[in-house]
N, C-alpha and C positions, 0 to 999 in steps of 0.2 A: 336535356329539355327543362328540367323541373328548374335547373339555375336560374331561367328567366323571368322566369314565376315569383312573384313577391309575396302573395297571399298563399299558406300552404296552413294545412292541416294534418299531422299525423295521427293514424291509427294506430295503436300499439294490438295484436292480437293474442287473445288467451286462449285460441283455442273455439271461438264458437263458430256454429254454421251463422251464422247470421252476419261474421264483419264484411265480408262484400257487398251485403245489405247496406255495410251504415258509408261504407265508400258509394256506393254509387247514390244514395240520396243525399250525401255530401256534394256531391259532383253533377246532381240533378238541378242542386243552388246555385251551380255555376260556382266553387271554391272547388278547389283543387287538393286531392290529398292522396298520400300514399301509407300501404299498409305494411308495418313492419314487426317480425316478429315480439313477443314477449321480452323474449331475451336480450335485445337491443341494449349494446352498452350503450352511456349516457355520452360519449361525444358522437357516436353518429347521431342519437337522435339530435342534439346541440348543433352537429354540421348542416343537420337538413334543416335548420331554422326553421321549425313550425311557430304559425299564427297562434295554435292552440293542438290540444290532443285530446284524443278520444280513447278510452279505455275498453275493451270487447267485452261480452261476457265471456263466459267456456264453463265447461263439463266438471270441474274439481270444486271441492270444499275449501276454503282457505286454510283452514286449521289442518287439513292430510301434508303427511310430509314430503311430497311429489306436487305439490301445490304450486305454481306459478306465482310467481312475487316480481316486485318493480323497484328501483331503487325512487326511494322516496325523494331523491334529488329533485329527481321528475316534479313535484310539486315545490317545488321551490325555483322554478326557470324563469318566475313571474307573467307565464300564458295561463288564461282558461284550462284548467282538466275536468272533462266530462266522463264518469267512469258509470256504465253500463253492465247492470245487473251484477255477473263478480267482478265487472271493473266500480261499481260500489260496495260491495264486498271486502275487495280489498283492499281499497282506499279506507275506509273504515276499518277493518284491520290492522294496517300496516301505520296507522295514523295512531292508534291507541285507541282505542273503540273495539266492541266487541259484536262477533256475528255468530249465533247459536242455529241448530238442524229446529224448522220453526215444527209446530205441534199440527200448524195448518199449511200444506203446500198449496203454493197456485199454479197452476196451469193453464194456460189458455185465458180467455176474456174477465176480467175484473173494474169494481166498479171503484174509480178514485177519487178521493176527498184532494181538494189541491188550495195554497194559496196561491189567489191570484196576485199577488204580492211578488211572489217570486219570482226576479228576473226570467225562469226558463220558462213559468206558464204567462207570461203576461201574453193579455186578449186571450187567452181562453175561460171557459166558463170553472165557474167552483165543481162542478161533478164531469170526469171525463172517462172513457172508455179506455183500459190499456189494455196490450196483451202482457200475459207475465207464465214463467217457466223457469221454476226455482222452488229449490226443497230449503234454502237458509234464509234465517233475515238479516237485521239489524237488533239488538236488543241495547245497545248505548252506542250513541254517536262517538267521534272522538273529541275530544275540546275545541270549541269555537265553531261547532258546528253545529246546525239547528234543522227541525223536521218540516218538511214545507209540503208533505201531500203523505197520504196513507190509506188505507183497505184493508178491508175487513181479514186479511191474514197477514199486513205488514202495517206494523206501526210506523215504520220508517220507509214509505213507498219513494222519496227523494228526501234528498238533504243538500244543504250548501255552507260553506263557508266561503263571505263575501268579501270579506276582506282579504282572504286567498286563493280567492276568485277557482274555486272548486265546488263540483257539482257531482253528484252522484244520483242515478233513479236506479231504482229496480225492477222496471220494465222495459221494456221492447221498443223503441219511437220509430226503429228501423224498417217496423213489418207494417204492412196495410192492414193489419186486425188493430194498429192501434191507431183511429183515425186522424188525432190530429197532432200525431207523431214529427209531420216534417215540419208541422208550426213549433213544434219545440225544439227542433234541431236547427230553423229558423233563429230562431231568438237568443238559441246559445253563440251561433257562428256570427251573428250580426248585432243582436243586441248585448251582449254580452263579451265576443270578443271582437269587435269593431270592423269583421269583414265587409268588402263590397259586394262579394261575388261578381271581379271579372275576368273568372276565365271561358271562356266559351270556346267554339270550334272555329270559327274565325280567327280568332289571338291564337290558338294549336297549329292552324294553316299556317299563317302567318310565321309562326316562331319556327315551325319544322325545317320550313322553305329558308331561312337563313340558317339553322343549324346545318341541317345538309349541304349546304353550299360551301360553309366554313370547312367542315369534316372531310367533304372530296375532294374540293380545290378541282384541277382540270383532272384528276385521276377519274378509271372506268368503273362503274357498275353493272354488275349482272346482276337479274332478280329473276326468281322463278315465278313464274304465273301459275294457276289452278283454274281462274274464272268463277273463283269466290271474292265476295266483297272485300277481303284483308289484304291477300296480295292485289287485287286492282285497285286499293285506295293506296297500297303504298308505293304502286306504280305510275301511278297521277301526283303521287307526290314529287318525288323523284322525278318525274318528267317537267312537272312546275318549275324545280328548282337548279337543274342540270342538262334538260336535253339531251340533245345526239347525245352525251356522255353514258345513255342508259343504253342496255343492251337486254333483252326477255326472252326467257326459254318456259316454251309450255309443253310439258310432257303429256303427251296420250298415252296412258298405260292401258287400256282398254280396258277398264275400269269404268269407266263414265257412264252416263246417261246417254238415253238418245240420240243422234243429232249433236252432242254436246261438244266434242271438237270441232266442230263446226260453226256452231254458233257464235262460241269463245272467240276464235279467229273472228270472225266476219262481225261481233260489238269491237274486237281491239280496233279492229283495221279502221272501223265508223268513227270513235272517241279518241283515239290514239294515235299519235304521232312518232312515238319508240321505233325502236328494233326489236320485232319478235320474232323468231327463231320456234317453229314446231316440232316434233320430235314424234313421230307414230314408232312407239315401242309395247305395243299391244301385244306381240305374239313372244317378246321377252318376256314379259312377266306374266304371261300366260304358263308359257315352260314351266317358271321357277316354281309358279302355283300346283303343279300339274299334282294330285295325289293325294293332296295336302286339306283338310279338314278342319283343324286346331285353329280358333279364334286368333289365340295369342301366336301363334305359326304363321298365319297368314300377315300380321302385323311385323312379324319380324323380318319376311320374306319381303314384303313390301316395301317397308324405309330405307333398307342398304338398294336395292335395285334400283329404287328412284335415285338414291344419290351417285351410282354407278351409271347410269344412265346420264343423268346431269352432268355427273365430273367430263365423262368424255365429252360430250356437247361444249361445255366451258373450255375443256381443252384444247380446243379447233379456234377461240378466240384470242385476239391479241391486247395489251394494255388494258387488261380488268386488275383493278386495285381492292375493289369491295364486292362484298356480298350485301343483298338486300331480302330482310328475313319479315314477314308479316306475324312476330309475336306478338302477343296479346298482355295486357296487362293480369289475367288470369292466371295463363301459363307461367307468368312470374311468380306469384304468390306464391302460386302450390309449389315453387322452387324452393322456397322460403319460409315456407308454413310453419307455423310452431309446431302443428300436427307432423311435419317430418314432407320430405318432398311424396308427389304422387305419379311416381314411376311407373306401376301397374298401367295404369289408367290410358294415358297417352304415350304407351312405346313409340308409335309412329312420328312424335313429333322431336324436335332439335335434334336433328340428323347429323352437328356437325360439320355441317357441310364447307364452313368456312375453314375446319383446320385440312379437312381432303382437297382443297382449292390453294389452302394458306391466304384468304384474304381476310379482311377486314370486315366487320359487320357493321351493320347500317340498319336497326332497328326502330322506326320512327313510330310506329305503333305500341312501344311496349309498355307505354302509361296509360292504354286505353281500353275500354271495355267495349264488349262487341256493337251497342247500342251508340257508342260513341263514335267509332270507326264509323256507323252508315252516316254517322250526323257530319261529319269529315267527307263522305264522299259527296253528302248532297253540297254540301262547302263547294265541292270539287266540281260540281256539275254533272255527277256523274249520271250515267242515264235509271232510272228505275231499277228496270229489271235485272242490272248487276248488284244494285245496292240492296235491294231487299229478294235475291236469290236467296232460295230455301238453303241451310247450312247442307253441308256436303262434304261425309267422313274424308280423310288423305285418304285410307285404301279404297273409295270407293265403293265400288257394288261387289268386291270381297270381304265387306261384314254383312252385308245386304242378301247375300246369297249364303245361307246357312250348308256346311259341310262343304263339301270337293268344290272347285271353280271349275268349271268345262264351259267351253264359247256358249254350249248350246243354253245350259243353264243362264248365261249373262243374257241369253239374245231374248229366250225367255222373260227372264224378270224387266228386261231394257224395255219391251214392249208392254208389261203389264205396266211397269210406274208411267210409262208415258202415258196411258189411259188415264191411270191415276188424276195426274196434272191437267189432263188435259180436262177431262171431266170437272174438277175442281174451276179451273178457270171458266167455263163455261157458265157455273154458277156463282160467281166471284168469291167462290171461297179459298182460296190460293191464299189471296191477303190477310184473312183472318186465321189463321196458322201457323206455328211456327214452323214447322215441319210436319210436311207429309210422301209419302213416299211407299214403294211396294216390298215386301220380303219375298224371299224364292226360302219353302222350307223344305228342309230333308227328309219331306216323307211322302207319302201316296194315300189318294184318298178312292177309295170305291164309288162309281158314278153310272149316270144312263146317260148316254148323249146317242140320237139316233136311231133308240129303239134297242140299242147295243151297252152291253157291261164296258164300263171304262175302268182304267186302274192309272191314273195320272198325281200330276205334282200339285199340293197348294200353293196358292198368296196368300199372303198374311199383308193384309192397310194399315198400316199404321201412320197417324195424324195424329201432332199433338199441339195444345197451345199453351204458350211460356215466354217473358219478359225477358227470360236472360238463359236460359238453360239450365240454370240453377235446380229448379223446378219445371214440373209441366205435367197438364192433367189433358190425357184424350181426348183430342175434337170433335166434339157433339154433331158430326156433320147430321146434316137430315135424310131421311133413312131413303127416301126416292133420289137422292143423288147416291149414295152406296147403290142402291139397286141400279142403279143404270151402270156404274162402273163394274160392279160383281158380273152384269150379264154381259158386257162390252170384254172384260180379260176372258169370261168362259167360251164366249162367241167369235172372236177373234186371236185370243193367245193360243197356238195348239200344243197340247201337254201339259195342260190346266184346265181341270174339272170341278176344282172348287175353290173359294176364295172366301178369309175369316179379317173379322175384325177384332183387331188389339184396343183393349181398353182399361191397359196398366197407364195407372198415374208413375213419375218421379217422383222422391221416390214410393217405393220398393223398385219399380223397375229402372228401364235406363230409357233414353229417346231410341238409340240404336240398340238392334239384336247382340249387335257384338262388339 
């Protein structure tokens, strides 16, 4: 995909939480960029021919000897380099300039002196708002460089050299604490390194729907469906561009939501013209669950069974050449991470599935973030309520139901979250949410219903709201819509007496229990 692309921007990462920040307000410009680790020798980054580069920050001192370094060729490619926070650290290091542990750390909001002079702030004012989080500064530039903004704990809050069209700040442009962060990211990508910004989700339809066509030729595909927004955008792709040639398998693990195989079926059959293929294997991976408690158990039991499930289903097909996978540009990264890959995290996901098939893979989503994938379905025409579906674990309501799976527990919690929703939509708060949804937890709570001692199971609500998942703080629903769902699960769920609300932010916590 990225070949057809002319205007490209690489991110080099060192390490901070913050570079999928500066890709996606990169890619919010409409320029296109990808993140590659630290490490990156200098002909891949040379073969991906970026328009310019971006430097991360991360967590090391430049001067420790575990310190991540660049080769300085990097500045001699003749693109823009923008190095952020230790990406001006260490450009200033590695340049000949020195960066000492400063006497004053900043953290959080600072107030900065800038010239307006300076390609990166032009149109903004001489005093500006940044966020900053950093125990080192700058104490001499390196030759040929000069100071163009500073605060009350850095003498050197940006620097550039212009005639090697290098830039370094030591603040944040990436986070909404700095407000007029994407004006400076602005000015570097456009005014500075000559972009247009055109790539949008038009030119990504566009360009997928001929790469796929290229890649199949008349050969089959099979894709798996979920009835989440990522495999149904990459099933509308695929259909765009191949037709009859697709083929759709959607496993019911009984796992789901309410109603949820059902629904799935009867939006495919409404928007869809494919071959989908169901599969009710509910009381399979019920068994396999059968006893089993352990988070990371339950994830393990779950990815091989769907793929044994699927394999045999695909093996009942005839002339399939390719698989069709709904990775994310996410799940790439953390493949790749300078931090190391993040295995723990998502056992459930790349199951492999294409060497247990031996087909070919066809991932047309895997330069994209979640935000970008719905902006592709709307492209796609796709209806609403697939595209901005609340996200939805692969194990399903086996992280959702804390301890042992039993039907009766799943029928349980399947009836509480549907109140959940239900209730939510009624007051249109569905939309303002990123996720919300019901827990079933492993314990009992002492109650009166009746006139009579109860000893029954909790809900736990959890609603939160968040841009990307990245982050996400508790949904402040209003306390007479909880009350009416609190009394709707205790009044109609039976085996539930009491019902609590979670009001952990990300982090510490997580969105999901498990």
């Amino acid at each position: 995909m990225s070949d057809t692309i002319h205007e490209k921007v690489l991110i080099l990462d060192f390490g901070s939480q913050y570079t999928q920040l500066i890709a996606r307000r990169v890619r919010e410009l409409h320029v296109y960029c990808e993140i590659y680790p630290c490490t990156t020798d200098l002909t891949k980054i040379t073969e991906f021919k970026p328009s310019a580069v971006i430097l991360s920050g991360g967590p090391k001192n430049v001067s420790e000897d575990d310190a991540p370094l660049i080769d300085t060729a990097v500045y001699d490619l003749g693109i823009p380099v923008l190095g952020i926070c230790y990406g001006m650290q260490l450009t200033t290091h590695v340049l000949g300039g020195k960066v000492s542990a400063s006497a004053k750390r900043e953290y959080g909001h600072a107030k900065m002196e800038l010239n307006p002079e300076c390609d990166l702030f032009h149109g903004l004012d001489k005093t500006e708002n940044v966020w900053m989080s950093h125990g080192d500064r700058i104490e001499k530039t390196p030759s040929g460089f000069t100071g163009c903004a500073s605060t009350d704990g850095s003498h050197y809050a940006a620097i550039e050299n212009r005639e090697k069209r290098i830039w370094g700040i030591q603040f944040h442009p990436e986070v909404a604490h700095t407000p007029n962060g994407k004006k400076m990211l602005e000015n570097f990508l456009f005014n500075i390194s000559g972009l247009t910004g055109d790539w949008t989700m038009r030119s990504f339809v566009k360009d997928s729907i001929a790469s796929i066509k290229n890649q199949v030729g008349d050969g089959g595909v099979l894709c798996a469906l979920s009835g989440g927004v990522d495999s149904s955008v990459v099933a509308k792709l695929l259909e765009e561009a191949i037709g009859d040639q697709l083929t759709c398998i959607f496993v019911d693990n009984g796992l789901l939501r309410q109603g949820e195989a059902e629904r799935v079926m009867s939006t495919y059959a409404k928007h869809f013209k494919m071959k989908v293929i169901m599969v009710d294997a509910s009381n399979f991976f019920l068994e396999k669950l059968r006893g089993v408690d352990d988070p990371q158990a339950k994830r393990k039991i779950i990815g091989p069974a769907f793929v044994d499930v699927f394999v045999d289903e695909a093996n009942k097909l005839d002339n399939i050449n390719f698989l069709a996978q709904g990775t994310l540009y996410p799940d790439v990264i953390e493949s790749v991470s300078f931090k190391g890959p993040s295995a723990v995290i998502k056992t459930h996901h790349n199951l492999e599935l294409g060497d247990r098939l031996h087909l070919d893979l066809i991932e047309p989503l895997r330069e994209l973030f979640k935000d970008e994938v719905r902006a592709v379905g709307e492209e796609l025409g796709l209806p609403k309520s697939m595209i901005w579906r609340h996200p939805f674990p692969g194990p399903g309501l086996a992280v959702r139901t804390l301890g042992e799976i039993t039907k009766e527990r799943l029928d349980i919690l399947r009836l509480a979250d549907a109140i959940i929703l239900e209730e939510l939509n009624k007051a249109n708060w569905c939309d303002k949410v990123w996720q919300a949804f019901g827990v079933f937890l492993p314990v009992k709570a002492v109650g009166v219903m009746g006139d009579e001692r109860t000893y029954e199971n909790v809900i736990a609500i959890r609603a939160v709201t968040s841009k990307d998942a990245m982050t996400a703080d508790w949904a402040h629903i209003p306390y007479d819509i909880l009350s009416k769902i609190s009394n709707r699960i205790i009044g109609e769920v039976r085996g539930v007496n009491r019902v609590v609300l979670d009001i952990t932010s990300k982090p510490p916590g997580t969105i999901e229990w498990e």
